[in-house]
VMD Tcl script that draws the C-alpha trace (Angstrom):
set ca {
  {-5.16 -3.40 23.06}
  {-3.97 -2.63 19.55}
  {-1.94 -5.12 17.60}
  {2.30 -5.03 17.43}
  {3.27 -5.37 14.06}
  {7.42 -5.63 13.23}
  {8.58 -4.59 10.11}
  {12.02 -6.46 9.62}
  {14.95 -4.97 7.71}
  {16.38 -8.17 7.19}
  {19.47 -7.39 9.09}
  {21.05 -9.98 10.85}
  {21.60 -7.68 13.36}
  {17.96 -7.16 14.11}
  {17.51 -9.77 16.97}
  {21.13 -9.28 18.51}
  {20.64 -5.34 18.67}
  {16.73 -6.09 19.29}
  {15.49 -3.49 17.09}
  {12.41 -3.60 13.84}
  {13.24 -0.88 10.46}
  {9.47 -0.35 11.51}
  {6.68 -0.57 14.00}
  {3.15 -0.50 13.97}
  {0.87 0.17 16.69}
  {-2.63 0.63 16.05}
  {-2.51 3.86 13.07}
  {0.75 4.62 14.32}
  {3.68 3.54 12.20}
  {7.43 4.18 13.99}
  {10.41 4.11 11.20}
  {13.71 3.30 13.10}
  {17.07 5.40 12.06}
  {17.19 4.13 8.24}
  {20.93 4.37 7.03}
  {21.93 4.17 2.69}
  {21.84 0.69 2.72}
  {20.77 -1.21 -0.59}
  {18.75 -4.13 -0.24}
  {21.97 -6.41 -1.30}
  {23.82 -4.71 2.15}
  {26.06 -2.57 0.65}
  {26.60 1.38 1.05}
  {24.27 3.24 -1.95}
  {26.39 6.93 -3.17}
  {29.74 6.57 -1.45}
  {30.47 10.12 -0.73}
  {27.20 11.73 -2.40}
  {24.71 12.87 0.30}
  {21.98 13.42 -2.26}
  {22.22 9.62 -3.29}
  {22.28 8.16 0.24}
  {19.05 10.88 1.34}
  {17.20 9.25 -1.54}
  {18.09 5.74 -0.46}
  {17.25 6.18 3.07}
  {13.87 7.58 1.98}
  {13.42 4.69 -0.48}
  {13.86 2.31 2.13}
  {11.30 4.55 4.95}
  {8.97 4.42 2.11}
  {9.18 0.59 1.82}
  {8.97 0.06 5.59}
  {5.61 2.32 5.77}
  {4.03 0.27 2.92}
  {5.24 -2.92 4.12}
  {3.24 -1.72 7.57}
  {-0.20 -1.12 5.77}
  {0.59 2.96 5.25}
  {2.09 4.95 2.36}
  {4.44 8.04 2.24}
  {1.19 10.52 2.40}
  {0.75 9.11 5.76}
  {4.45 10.50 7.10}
  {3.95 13.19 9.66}
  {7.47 13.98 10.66}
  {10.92 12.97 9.44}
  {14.64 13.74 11.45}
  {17.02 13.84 9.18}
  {20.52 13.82 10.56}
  {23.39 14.40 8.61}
  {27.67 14.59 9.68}
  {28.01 17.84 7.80}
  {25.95 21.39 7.08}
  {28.18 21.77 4.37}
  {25.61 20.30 1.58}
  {22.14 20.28 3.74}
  {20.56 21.58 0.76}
  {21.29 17.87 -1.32}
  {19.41 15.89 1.56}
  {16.74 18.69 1.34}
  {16.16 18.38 -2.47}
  {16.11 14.60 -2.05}
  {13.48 14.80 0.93}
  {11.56 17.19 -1.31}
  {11.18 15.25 -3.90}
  {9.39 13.01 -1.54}
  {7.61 15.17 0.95}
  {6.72 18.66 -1.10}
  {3.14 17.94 -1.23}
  {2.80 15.67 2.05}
  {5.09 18.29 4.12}
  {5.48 16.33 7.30}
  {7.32 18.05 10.33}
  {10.85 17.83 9.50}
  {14.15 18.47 11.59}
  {17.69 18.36 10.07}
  {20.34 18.02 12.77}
  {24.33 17.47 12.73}
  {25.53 14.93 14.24}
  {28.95 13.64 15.57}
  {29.06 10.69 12.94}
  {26.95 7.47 12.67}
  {28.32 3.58 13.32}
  {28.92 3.24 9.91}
  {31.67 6.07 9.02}
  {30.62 6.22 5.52}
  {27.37 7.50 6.14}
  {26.80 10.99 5.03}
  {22.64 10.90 6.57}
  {20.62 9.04 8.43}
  {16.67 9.21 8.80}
  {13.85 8.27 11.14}
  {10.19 8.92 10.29}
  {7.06 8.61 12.18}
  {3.58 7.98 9.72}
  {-0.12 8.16 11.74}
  {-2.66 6.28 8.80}
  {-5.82 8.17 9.34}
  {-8.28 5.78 8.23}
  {-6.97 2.70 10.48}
}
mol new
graphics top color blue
foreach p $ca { graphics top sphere $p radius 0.5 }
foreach p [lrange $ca 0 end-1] q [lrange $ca 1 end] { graphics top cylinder $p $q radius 0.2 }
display resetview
């Protein structure tokens, strides 16, 4: 059976929800719904959805390191976002991650998230090929 590894977020919220910012499962690396939170807590780019698509993929990337992998090992990203209007920000932010690894991606609109000032919020899945 493969070892469980949790990735913490350091959210206090962690063992009350009962939920990891990562798992990893064998070569298999899960990244939870990662919201534009800075490490201090607080919201990063009130308002700009470029700024909060970077942070979100700042923090993925972390998680996926922190797990043993690195952001070449990402094979699909969901990005979900409150409005269509300005897709094309979260895109160049997730392409200025991904334009060489070119996971499987989805963007999807969504009703809203539980914090209200989120513009995006994204989950990624890695595989790490040589584990």
């Amino acid at each position: 059976m493969s070892k469980r590894t949790l990735i913490s977020s350091g959210s206090p919220n962690e063992p009350v929800i009962g939920f990891s910012r990562a798992v990893r499962v064998g070569n298999t690396i899960a990244v939870a719904g990662t919201g534009p939170m800075g490490a201090d807590g607080k919201l990063v780019g009130p308002g700009d959805l470029y700024a909060q698509t970077k942070q979100c993929l700042e923090t993925i990337k972390a998680a996926i390191e922190q797990a043993g992998g690195s952001l070449a090992d990402t094979v699909r990203t969901t990005v979900m976002l409150t409005s269509a209007d300005d897709w094309r920000e979260a895109a160049r932010a997730h392409g200025e991650f991904f334009s060489e690894i070119r996971p499987a991606c989805t963007f999807v609109v969504v009703t809203g998230f539980v914090n209200p000032d989120w513009l995006v919020e994204i989950e990624a899945d890695a595989i790490i090929a040589d584990a």
